[in-house]
N, C-alpha and C positions, 0 to 999 in steps of 0.2 A: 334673943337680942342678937347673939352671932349671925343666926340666919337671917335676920332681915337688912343687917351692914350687906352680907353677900349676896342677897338680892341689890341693895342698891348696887354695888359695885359692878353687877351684871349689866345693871342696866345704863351704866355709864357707860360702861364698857360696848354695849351694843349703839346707842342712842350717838357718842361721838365718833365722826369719821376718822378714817384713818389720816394721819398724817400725809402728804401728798410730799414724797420727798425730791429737794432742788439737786438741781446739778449745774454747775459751772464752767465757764467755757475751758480753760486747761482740762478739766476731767472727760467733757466732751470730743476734745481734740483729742486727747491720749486715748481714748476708746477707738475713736473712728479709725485712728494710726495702727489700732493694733487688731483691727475683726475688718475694717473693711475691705472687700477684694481688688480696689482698685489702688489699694496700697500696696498689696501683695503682687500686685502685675508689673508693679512699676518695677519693686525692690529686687523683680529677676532680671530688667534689663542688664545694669552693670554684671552682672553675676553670669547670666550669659556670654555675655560681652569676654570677661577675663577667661573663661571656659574655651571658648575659641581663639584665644591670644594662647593659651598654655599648647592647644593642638599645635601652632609652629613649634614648639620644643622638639616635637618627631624629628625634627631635620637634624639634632642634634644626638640623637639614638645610636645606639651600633646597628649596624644592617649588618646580615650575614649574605654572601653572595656565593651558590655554588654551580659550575657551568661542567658539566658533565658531554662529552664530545669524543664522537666515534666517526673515525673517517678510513674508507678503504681507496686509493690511490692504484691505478696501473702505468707510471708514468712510462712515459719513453725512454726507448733505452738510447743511451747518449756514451755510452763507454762498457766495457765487458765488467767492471767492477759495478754496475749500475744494477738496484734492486729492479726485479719485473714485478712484484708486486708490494706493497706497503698496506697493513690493515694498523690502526692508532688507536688506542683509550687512552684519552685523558682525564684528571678531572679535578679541576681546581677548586680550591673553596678561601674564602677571605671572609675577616671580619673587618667592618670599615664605620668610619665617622667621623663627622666634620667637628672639627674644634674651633667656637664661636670665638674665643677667645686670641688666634690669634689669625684667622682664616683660614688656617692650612685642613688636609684633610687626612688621616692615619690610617694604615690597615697592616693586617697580620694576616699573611694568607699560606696556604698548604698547597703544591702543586703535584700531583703523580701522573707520569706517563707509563704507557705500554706500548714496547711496539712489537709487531709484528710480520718481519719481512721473507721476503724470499727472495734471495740470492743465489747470480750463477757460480758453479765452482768451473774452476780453471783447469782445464787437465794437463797435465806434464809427463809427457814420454817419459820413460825411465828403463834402465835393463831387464827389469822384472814389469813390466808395460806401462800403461800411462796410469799417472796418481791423478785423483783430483784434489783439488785443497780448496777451503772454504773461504770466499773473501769477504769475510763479515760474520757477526753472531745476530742468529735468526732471530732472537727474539731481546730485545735492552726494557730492563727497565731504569725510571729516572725517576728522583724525589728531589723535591726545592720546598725549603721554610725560607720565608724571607719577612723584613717586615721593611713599610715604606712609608715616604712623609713629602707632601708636596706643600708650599709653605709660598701663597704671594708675597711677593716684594712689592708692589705698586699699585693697582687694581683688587681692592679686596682684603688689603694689609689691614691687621686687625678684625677681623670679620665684618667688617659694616653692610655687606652686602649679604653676608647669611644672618646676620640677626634685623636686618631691615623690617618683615612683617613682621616680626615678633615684637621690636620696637613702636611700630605703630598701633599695634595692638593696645600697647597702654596705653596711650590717647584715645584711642578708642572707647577702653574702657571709664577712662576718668571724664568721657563726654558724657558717656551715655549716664553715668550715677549723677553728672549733675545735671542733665535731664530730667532725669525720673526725679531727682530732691524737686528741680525745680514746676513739674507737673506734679509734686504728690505738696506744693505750697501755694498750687493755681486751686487743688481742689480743697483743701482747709480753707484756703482765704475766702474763698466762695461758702464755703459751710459757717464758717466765723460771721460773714456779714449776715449769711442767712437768720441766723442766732440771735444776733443782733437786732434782726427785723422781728425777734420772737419774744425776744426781751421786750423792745419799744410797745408793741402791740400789748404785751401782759404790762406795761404800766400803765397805758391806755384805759386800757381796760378796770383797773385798779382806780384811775383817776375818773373814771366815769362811776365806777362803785360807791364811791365816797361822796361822790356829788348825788346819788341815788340815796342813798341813807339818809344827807340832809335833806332831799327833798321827802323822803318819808316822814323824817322828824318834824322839817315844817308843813307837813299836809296834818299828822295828827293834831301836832299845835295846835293850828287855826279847824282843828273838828271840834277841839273842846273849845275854843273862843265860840265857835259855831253854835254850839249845841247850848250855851250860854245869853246869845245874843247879843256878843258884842261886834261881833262884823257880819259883814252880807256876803250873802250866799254866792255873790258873781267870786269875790275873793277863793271860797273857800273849791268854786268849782275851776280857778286860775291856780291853786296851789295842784287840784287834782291832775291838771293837763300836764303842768311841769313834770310830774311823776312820772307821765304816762309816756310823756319824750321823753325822758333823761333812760326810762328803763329800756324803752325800743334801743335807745344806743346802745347802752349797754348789752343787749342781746347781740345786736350789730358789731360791736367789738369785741365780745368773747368767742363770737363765730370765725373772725377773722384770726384772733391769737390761733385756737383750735385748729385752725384750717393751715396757720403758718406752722405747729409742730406736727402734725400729721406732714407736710410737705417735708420737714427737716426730717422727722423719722427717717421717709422716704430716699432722700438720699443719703442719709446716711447708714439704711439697712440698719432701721435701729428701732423697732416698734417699740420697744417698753419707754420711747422716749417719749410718747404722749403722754403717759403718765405720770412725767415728774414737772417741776417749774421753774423756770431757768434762773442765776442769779447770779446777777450782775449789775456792779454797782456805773447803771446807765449814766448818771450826772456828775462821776467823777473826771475832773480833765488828766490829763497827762503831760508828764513832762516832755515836750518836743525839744529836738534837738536843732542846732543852728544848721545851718544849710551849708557850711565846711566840712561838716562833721557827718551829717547824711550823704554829704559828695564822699567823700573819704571811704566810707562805708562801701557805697558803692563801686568806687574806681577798686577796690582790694576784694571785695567779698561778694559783688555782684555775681551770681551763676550766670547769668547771661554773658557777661562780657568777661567771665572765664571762660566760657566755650569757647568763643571765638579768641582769646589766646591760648588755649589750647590746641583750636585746629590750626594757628600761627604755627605751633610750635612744629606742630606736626608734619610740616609742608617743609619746616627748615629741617626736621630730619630726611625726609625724601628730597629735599634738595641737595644736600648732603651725599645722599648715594648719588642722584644722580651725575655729580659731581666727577665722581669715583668711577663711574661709566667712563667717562672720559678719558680717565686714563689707560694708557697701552697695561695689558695683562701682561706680567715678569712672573713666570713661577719660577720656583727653585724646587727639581725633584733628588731626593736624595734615596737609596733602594740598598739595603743589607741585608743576607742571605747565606745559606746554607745548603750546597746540595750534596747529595751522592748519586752514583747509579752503575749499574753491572749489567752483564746476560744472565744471573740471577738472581731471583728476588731476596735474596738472604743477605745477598753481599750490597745491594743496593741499598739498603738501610741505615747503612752506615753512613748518616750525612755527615761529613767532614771537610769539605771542602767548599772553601770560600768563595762567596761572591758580592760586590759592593756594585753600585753606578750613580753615578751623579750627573745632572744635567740640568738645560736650563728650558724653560720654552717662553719662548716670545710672541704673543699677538699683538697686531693694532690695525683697525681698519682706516686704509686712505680715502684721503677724502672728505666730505662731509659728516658729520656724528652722529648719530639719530639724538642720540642728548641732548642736543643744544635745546632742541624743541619743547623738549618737557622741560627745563630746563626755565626757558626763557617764560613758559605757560603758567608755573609756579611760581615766577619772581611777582608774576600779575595780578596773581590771585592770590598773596604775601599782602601786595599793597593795594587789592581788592577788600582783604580783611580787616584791614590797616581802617580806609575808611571806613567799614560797615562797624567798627566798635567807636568809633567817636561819631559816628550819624547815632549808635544805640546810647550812648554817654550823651548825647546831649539831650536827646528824647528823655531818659530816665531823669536829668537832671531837673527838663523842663517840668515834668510830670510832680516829680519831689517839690519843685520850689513852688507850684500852684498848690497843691496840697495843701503845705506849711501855711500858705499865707490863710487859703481857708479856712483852715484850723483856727489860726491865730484870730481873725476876724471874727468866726463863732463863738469861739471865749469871750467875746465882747458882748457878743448877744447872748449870751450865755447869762451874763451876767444881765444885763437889760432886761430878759426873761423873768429871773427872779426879781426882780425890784418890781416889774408888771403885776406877778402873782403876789408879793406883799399887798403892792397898793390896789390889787381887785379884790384881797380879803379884808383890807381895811374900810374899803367901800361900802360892800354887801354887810359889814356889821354893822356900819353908821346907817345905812340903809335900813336895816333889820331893824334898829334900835329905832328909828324915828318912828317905823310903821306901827309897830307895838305903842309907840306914844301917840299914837292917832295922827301925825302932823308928817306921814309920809304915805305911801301907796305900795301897793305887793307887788305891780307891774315892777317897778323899779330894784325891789328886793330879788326878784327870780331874776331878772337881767344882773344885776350885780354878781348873782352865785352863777350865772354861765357866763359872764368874763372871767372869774377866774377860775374856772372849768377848763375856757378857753386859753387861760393862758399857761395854766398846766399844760396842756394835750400839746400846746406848740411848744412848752418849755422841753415835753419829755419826744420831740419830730426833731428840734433840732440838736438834742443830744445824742439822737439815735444814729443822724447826719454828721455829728461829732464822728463818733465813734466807729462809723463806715469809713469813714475818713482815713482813721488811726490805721485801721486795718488794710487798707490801699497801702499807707505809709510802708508798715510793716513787710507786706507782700514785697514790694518796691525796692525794697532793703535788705532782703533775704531775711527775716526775721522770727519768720511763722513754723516754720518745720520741728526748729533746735522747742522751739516753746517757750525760752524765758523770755523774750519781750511780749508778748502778750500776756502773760501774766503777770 
């Protein structure tokens, strides 16, 4: 007895198909967002983008600077205390860097010399005969620590002019991520509708299956009225034909679902997606929003027409500097120090002896400014951007409010639709029922069940149209990416 339960069980086991498991469009979209590569292409724009804003931080680094300098000199002799020959080592070294914060620029530098000279000695008769004496020490050396600070006052005060690319850099960056968001919701919305065409096709196809079973149910019907002799053979070879079209479609619209998920696998690099069956509740409307409220949306959260205030923004930083061009350059150098130095290296070590300088430097070019230019070029292309975001606001807007109204209008047939398909099944039964009482015709019975075949297949075209619809919406509104409004 055991063993033949587990044979049947086997053979249930073998005889029914596997399960064909659905997938949904959120789960769809969360897949594609997270394997496919042209998500991953997009997601390094910004990422590059800030990577190359961090490279200006270099201008902010210490640099070390070391200048190493040997010079031999024969100058002319101009007085009897004048060297005839001069040989020098120097050799400075500094650490330096700009300080963003308030424009100026710091260093701490090491300076040593060597010199090397020859001098004439002076002879001096004497009683004991002529002396010579020496008018100088042949060889000095000299050491300087010092540290210094050059600090604009006018041109540059505050650093605006050294964090300038670094500052645009962020605009840079915050264009290009809402680039890539807004390219990586061109290619979802386009995948979402596609989905949608995959959906509609699989209900298609569903609504042509059902219409196939009743025509099988009434071809066998009227085989046994046949086989009986209560109807004639033209009947029972008019139930056959209906069969025979209803099945060709139906081969004709599972070719097509088939051919639409093969195509969606395809872009989405997703083959096991042929194997499962989409679900989606196609005939559900949605809540649209009033058209203040999708304006709203879009004048605060549009990506499009943040970039272009973004790149506003951008223009008023470099207008900004070049602003700061214009004005005359005032440094203030301030220089504290420390040096020694002897005709020996031992006693020159001893740095103790002070040294300070302060000063000022002035530029300003006369005359015309090269600034004004750029200047005047940006105020243009300020209010070049100025209009290209209310020409895109009004475009978006036009586009929103055609939408809505189609939406809203399909809801109406939406509904029309169903009331269609009630009164085409209410028909084909009264039909059905008169034929069987002899006091109607099959002609009229197969026409009644393909109107409401027919008004299935348009009830589930123009919900598919709905819902392409929603999806523009969505897209339109920035809505696709984050994921919760489509779901």
């Amino acid at each position: 007895m055991y063993l033949f339960r587990l044979l049947i069980l086997l053979s249930v086991i073998i005889i029914v198909p596997h399960a064909v498991q659905s997938i949904t469009l959120p789960t769809f979209l969360d897949s594609v967002a997270a394997n496919h590569p042209l998500i991953s292409q997009q997601e390094f724009r910004p990422r590059i983008s800030d990577i190359r804003r961090q490279g200006f931080l270099a201008a902010e680094d210490w640099r070390l600077r070391v200048n190493p300098r040997y010079s031999h000199v024969e100058p002319v002799s101009t007085s009897p205390f004048a060297p005839t020959r001069v040989d020098k080592v120097s050799l400075n070294a500094a650490f330096e860097r700009a300080i963003w914060n308030t424009g100026g620029e710091l260093s701490f530098s090491w300076q040593t010399n060597y010199t090397d000279q020859e001098l004439p000695n002076i002879n001096i008769p004497g009683p004991a005969g002529d002396q010579s004496i020496s008018t100088g020490a042949p060889r000095l050396y000299e050491h300087i620590v010092s540290v210094g600070f050059t600090q604009p006052l006018l041109q540059n005060r505050g650093g605006d002019l050294d964090r300038l690319q670094y500052d645009l850099g962020a605009f840079e960056t915050t264009i290009a991520d809402l680039q890539s968001s807004e390219d990586i919701e061109e290619f979802l919305a386009n995948l979402s509708g596609q989905f949608v065409t995959w959906v509609s096709l699989a209900a298609q196809a569903e609504i042509i299956q059902q219409r196939l079973e009743l025509a099988q149910e009434e071809r066998s019907h009227l085989k046994e009225r046949y086989d009986v002799n209560l109807i004639d053979r033209a009947d029972l070879l008019r139930a056959e034909n209906a069969y025979r079209t209803v099945r060709q479609q139906l081969v004709l619209a599972e070719s097509r679902r088939d051919a639409q998920a093969a195509r969606l696998a395809e872009l989405a690099q997703w083959e096991a997606l042929i194997e499962k069956r989409p679900e989606y509740d196609l005939f559900r409307t949605a809540e649209l929003p009033s058209l203040d409220s999708a304006y709203a949306i879009i004048e605060t959260d549009g990506r499009e027409i943040q970039v272009l205030r973004t790149q506003r923004d951008q223009m008023e930083r470099q207008l900004s500097a070049y602003e700061q061009t214009e004005l005359p350059r005032l440094d203030l150098n301030l220089s504290l120090g420390l040096m020694g130095g002897d005709d020996t290296f031992g006693e020159s070590v001893t740095i103790d002896d002070p040294r300070w300088a302060i000063g000022l430097l002035f530029q300003h070019p006369l005359g015309a400014h090269a600034a004004e230019t750029d200047i005047q070029v940006v105020r243009l292309q300020q209010k070049q951007l100025k209009m290209s975001e209310q020409n895109l606001l009004l475009q978006i807007r036009s586009s929103v409010r055609t939408i809505l109204k189609r939406m809203r209008d399909l809801e109406d047939v939406l509904e029309l639709n169903r009331a269609a398909i009630e009164s085409a099944r209410e028909r084909w039964q009264e039909e059905q029922k008169l034929y069987r009482q002899g006091r109607g015709q099959l002609v009229w019975v197969i026409q009644a069940q393909d109107m409401e075949q027919n008004a299935r297949l348009t009830y589930a075209q123009n919900a598919a149209t709905y819902h392409q619809l929603l999806i523009d919406l969505r897209e339109l509104t920035d809505q696709i990416v984050d994921g919760s409004a489509i779901r």
